[in-house]
C-alpha positions in Angstrom: -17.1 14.6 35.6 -19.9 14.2 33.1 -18.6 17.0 31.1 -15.3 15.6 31.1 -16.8 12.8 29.9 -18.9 14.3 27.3 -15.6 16.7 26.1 -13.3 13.0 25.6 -16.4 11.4 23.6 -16.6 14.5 21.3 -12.7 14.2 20.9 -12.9 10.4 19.8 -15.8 11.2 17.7 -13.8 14.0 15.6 -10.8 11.6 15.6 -12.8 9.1 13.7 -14.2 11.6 11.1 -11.0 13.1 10.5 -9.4 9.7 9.7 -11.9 8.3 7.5 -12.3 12.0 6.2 -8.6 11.4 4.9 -9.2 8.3 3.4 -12.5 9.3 1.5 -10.2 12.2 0.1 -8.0 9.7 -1.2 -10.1 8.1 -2.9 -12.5 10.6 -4.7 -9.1 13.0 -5.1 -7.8 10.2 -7.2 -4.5 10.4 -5.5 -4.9 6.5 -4.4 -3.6 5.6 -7.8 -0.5 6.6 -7.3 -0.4 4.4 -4.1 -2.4 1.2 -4.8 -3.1 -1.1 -8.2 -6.3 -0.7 -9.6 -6.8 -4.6 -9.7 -7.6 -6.7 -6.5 -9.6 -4.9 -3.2 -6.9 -2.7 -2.2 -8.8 1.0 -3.5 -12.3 -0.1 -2.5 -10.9 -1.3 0.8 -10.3 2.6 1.7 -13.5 3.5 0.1 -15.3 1.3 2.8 -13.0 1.5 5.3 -13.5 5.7 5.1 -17.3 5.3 4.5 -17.2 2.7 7.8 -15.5 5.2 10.0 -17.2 8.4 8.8 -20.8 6.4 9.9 -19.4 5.1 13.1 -18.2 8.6 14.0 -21.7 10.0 13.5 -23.3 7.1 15.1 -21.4 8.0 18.4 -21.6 11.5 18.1 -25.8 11.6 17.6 -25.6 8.8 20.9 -23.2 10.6 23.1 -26.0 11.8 25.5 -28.0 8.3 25.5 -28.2 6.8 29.2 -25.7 4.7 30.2 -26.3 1.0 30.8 -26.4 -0.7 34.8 -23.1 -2.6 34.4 -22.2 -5.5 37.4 -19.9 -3.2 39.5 -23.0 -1.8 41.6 -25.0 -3.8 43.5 -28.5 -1.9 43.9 -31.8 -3.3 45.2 -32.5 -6.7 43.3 -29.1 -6.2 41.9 -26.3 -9.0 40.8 -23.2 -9.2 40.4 -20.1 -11.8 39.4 -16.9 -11.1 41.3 -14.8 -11.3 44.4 -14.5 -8.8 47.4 -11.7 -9.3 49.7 -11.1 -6.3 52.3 -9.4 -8.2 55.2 -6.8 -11.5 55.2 -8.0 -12.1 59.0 -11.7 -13.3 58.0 -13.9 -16.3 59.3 -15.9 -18.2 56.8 -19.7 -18.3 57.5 -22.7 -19.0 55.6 -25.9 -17.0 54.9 -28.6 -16.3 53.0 -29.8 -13.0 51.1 -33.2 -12.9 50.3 -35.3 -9.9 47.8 -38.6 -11.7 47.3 -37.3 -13.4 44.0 -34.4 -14.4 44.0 -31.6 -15.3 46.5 -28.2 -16.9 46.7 -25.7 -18.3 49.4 -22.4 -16.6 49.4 -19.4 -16.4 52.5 -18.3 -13.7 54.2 -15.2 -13.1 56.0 -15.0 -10.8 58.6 -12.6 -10.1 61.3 -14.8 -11.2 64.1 -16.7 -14.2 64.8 -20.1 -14.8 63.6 -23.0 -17.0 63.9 -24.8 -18.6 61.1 -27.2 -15.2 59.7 -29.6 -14.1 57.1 -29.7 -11.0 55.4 -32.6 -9.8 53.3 -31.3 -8.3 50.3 -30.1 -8.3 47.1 -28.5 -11.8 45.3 -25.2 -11.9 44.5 -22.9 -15.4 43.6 -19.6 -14.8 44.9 -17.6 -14.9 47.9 -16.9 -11.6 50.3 -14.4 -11.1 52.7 -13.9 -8.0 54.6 -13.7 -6.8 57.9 -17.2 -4.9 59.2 -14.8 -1.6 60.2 -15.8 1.1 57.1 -18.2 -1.5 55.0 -21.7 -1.3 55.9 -24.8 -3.9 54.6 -28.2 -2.6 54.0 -30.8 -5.2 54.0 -32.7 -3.1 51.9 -30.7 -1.2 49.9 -28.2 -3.8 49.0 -24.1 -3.5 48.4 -23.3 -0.3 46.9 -19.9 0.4 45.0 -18.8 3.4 42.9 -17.3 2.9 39.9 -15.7 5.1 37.2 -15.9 2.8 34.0 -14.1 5.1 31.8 -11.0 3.1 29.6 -8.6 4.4 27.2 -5.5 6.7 26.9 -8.2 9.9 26.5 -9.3 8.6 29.8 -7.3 7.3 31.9 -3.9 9.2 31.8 -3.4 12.6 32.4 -3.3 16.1 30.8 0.1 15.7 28.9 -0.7 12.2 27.8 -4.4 13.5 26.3 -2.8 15.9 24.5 -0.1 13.5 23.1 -2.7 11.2 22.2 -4.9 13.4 20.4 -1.4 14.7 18.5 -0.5 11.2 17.5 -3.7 10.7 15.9 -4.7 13.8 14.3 -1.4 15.1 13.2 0.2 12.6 11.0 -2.8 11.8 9.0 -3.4 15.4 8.2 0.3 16.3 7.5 0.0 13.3 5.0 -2.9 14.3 3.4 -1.7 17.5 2.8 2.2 17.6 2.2 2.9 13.9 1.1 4.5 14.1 -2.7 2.3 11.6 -5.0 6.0 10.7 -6.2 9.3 9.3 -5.2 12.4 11.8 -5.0 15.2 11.3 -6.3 16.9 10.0 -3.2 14.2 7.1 -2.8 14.6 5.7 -6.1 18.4 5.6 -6.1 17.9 3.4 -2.9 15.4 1.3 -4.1 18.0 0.4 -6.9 17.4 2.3 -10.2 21.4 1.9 -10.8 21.8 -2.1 -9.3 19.2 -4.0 -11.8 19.0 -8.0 -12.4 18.4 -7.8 -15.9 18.4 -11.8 -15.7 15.4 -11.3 -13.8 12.2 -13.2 -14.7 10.2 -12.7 -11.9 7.3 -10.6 -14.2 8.1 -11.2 -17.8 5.6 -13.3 -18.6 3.2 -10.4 -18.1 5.8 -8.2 -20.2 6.8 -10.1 -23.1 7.0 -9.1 -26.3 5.1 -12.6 -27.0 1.6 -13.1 -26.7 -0.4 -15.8 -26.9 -2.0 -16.9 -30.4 -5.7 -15.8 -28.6 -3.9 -12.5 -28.0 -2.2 -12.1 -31.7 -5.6 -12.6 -33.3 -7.4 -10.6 -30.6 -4.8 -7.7 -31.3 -5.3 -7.8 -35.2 -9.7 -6.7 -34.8 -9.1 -3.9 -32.3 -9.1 -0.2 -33.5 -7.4 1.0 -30.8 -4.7 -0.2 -27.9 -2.8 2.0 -25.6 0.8 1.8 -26.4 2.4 -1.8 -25.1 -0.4 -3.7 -26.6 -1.5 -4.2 -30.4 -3.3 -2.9 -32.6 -4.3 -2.9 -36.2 -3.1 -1.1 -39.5 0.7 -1.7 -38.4 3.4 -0.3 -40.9 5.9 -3.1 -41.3 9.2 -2.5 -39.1 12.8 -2.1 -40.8 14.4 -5.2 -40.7 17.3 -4.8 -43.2 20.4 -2.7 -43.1 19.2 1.1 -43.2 16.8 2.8 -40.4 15.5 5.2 -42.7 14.5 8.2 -40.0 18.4 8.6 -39.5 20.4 6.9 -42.3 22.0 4.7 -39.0 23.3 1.6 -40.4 21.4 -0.8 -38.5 21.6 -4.6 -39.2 19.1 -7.1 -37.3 22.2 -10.1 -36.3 21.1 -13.7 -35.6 20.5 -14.6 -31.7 24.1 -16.1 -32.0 25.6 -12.7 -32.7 23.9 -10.6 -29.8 27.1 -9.2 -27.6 26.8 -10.6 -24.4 24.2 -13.4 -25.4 27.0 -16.1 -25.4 27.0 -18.9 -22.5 24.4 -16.8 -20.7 21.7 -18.5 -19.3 18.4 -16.8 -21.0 14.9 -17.6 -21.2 12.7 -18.5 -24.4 9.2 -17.7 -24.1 8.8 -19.9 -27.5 9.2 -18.6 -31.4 9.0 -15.3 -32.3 9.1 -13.2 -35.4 9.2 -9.9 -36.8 6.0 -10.5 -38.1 5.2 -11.0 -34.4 6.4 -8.1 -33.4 4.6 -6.0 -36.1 1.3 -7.6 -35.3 1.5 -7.3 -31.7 3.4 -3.9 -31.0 1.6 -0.5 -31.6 3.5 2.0 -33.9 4.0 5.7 -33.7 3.2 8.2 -36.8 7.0 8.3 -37.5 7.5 4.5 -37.1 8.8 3.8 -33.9 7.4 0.7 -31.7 5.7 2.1 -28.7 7.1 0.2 -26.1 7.1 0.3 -21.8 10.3 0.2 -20.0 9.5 -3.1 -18.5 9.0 -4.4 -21.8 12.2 -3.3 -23.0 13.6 -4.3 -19.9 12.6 -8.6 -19.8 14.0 -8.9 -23.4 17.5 -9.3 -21.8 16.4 -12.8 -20.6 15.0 -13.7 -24.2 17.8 -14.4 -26.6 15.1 -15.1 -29.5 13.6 -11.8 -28.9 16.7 -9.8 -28.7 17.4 -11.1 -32.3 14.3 -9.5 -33.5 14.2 -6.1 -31.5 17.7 -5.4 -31.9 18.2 -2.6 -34.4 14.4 -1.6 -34.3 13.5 1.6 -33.8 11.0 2.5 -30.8 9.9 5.0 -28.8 9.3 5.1 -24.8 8.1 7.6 -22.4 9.9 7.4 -18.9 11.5 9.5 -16.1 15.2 10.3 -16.3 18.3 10.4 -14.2 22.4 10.9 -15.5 23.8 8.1 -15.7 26.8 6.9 -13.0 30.0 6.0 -12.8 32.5 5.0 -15.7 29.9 4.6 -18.3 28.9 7.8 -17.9 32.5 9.3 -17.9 32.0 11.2 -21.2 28.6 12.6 -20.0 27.0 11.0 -23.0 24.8 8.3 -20.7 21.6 8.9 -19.2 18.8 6.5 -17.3 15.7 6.0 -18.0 13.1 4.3 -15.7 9.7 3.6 -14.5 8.4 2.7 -11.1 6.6 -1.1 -10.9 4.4 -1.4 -8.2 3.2 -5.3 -7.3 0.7 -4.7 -4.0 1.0 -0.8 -3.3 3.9 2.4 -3.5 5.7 0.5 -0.3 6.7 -2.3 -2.5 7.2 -0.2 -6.0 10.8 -0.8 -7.4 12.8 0.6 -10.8 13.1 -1.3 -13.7 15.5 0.9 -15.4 17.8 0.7 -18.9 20.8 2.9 -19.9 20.0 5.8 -22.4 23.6 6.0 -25.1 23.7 9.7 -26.3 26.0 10.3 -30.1 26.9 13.7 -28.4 26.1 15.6 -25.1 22.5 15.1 -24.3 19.8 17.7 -24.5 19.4 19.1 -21.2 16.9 17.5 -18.6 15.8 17.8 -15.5 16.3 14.9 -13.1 13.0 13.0 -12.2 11.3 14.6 -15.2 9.6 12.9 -17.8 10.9 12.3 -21.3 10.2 11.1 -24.3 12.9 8.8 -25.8 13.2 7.6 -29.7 16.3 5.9 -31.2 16.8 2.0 -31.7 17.5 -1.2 -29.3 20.7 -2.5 -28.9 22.0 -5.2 -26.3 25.7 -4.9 -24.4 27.0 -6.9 -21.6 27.9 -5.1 -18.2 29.5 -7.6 -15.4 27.7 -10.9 -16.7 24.5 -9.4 -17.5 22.7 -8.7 -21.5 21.8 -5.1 -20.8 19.3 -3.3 -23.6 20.4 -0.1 -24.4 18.3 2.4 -26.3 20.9 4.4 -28.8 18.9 7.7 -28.7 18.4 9.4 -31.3 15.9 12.2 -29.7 15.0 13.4 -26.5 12.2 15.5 -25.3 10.1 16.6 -22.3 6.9 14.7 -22.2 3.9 14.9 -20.0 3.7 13.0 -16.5 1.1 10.4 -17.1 -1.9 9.9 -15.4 -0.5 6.6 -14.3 3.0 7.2 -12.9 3.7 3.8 -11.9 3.2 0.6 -13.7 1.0 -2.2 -12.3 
């Protein structure tokens, strides 16, 4: 039995250190970024958490052999204990009196003869016993004596096949998904998750994306030397805003917010005014010119009719993951999809903000899921009620996966 024992505790104990084994990995791996935001107390949770089980699992482990505590079960010479014994239904209430020395106590007994008012010398005990004297014995020195297996838990309790489960259930999983989970969605995962269905009339996160920042922020923007792309930064070339985009000889005019196709009777959201000088001050540029701009930021100017009038006809330049595009607008072939994966508590909960790619002619290949880099210039149609931005491409090409996959 004590082997047993000893063989279950050492099971536990490795159970433990493999999970917070796992979670440690995770962490110093890097991998957790591509499951939890860096903001808030979601990575350092699994930092602790793994650090909590790896020290627990030791703990037991270097304690396994340490004498086990007297619990209340046994009643041994001096002993004490809290609880009921009832052994026979035919028993006759009388009183008496156990006595160690120290300490004694008054308690009834039941048994299935009658009995006289007695003492017994031993051990003190507050409850109530009722049994009959056939296969119990009392020991006026010795005291009650019961044997007790204290030993809880699936590992424990049930039997070969449902150790084995257990241990299978607990150590499988988290290894398999240490080892084989992708650090990515597939394909399949994003279409359900809605990269084609998009409420472009969404606002639920634009303030965080707008194209319009604060006056702290515009002024902030204009001293700093350096901003990844999405923010500012300083030494801007100015944009083209009249009739010509000069990287392609396009004919691209900037309309009014009245003249955005789609813009008229829908209901859109104004973040306040907002210029091209805004946009110049506030948006980083490439070498060749183009806005560097996130999906998601591309994506909340649907619901800003002021800002649509200013971005429309701008060239930019995005990085994203691609899909073809479906249905009848892509019945020519000349559509594609670009999107990028916002999460807003962890992966579970990460969704597609998406935006139609319009080709001139037949697309460069690509490979689904793979990262692009997109250039060309914004432009805004409406599709079934909704302002849609579409980028008119002008080049696509493969582009590294970031170190940051998903947006936070």
């Amino acid at each position: 039995m004590k082997a047993a024992r000893y063989t279950i505790h050492l099971i536990s104990v490795l159970l433990l250190v493999l999970w917070g084994a796992v979670m440690l990995y995770f962490y110093t791996s890097g991998r957790i970024i591509q499951y939890l935001p860096p903001d808030g107390i979601f990575r350092p949770l699994v930092l602790w958490s793994g650090l909590g089980m790896m020290v627990l699992g030791l703990f037991n482990l270097f304690t396994m052999r340490a004498k086990e505590a007297d619990c209340g079960h046994d009643h041994g010479e001096g002993g004490c204990c809290g609880h009921d014994h009832e052994h026979h239904s035919d028993k006759h209430e009388h009183e008496h009196q156990h006595e160690d020395g120290e300490a004694c106590c008054s308690h009834h007994h039941g048994h299935g003869h009658g009995h006289e008012e007695h003492k017994h010398e031993h051990g003190c005990c507050g409850h109530d016993h009722a049994h009959g004297h056939a296969g119990h014995s009392h020991d006026d020195e010795a005291g009650h004596s019961h044997g007790h297996d204290h030993a809880h838990g699936i590992l424990n309790e049930s039997g070969l096949a449902g150790k084995v489960f257990a241990i299978f259930m607990l150590a499988v999983p988290v290894t398999y998904a240490a080892i084989k989970s992708p650090d990515r969605f597939s394909e399949f995962a994003v279409m359900n998750k809605g990269v084609y269905d998009q409420n472009y009339g969404s606002t639920a996160r634009a303030d965080e994306f707008s194209l319009k920042r604060p006056a702290a922020a515009r002024q902030q923007t204009t001293q700093q030397s350096q901003l990844p792309a999405g923010d500012a930064a300083p030494g801007l070339t100015p944009a083209v805003s009249a009739t010509k985009d000069p990287q392609g000889g396009i004919m691209v005019p900037t309309p009014s917010a009245d003249k955005i196709p789609g813009a008229e009777g829908q209901d859109v959201k104004s973040y306040g005014s907002f210029t091209l000088q805004d946009l110049e001050q506030q948006i980083p540029k490439s070498p060749d010119g183009n806005f560097l701009l996130e999906v998601p930021e591309i994506y909340y100017t649907a619901s800003d009719k002021e800002v649509q009038s200013v971005l429309t006809g701008q060239p930019i330049e995005t990085i994203a993951q691609i899909l073809p595009e479906k249905g009848e607008l892509n019945a020519d072939g000349r559509r594609a999809r670009i999107f990028r994966m916002m999460v807003q508590c962890c992966a579970a909960d990460a969704r597609p903000y998406s935006i139609p790619v319009q080709f001139e002619q037949t697309p460069p290949a690509f490979k689904n899921m793979g990262w692009v880099k997109i250039t060309g210039i914004v432009d805004y149609e409406m599709q079934e009620g909704q302002t849609i931005p579409v980028i008119r491409a002008r080049t696509l090409t493969e582009a590294a996966q970031p170190d940051d996959q998903k947006v936070y």
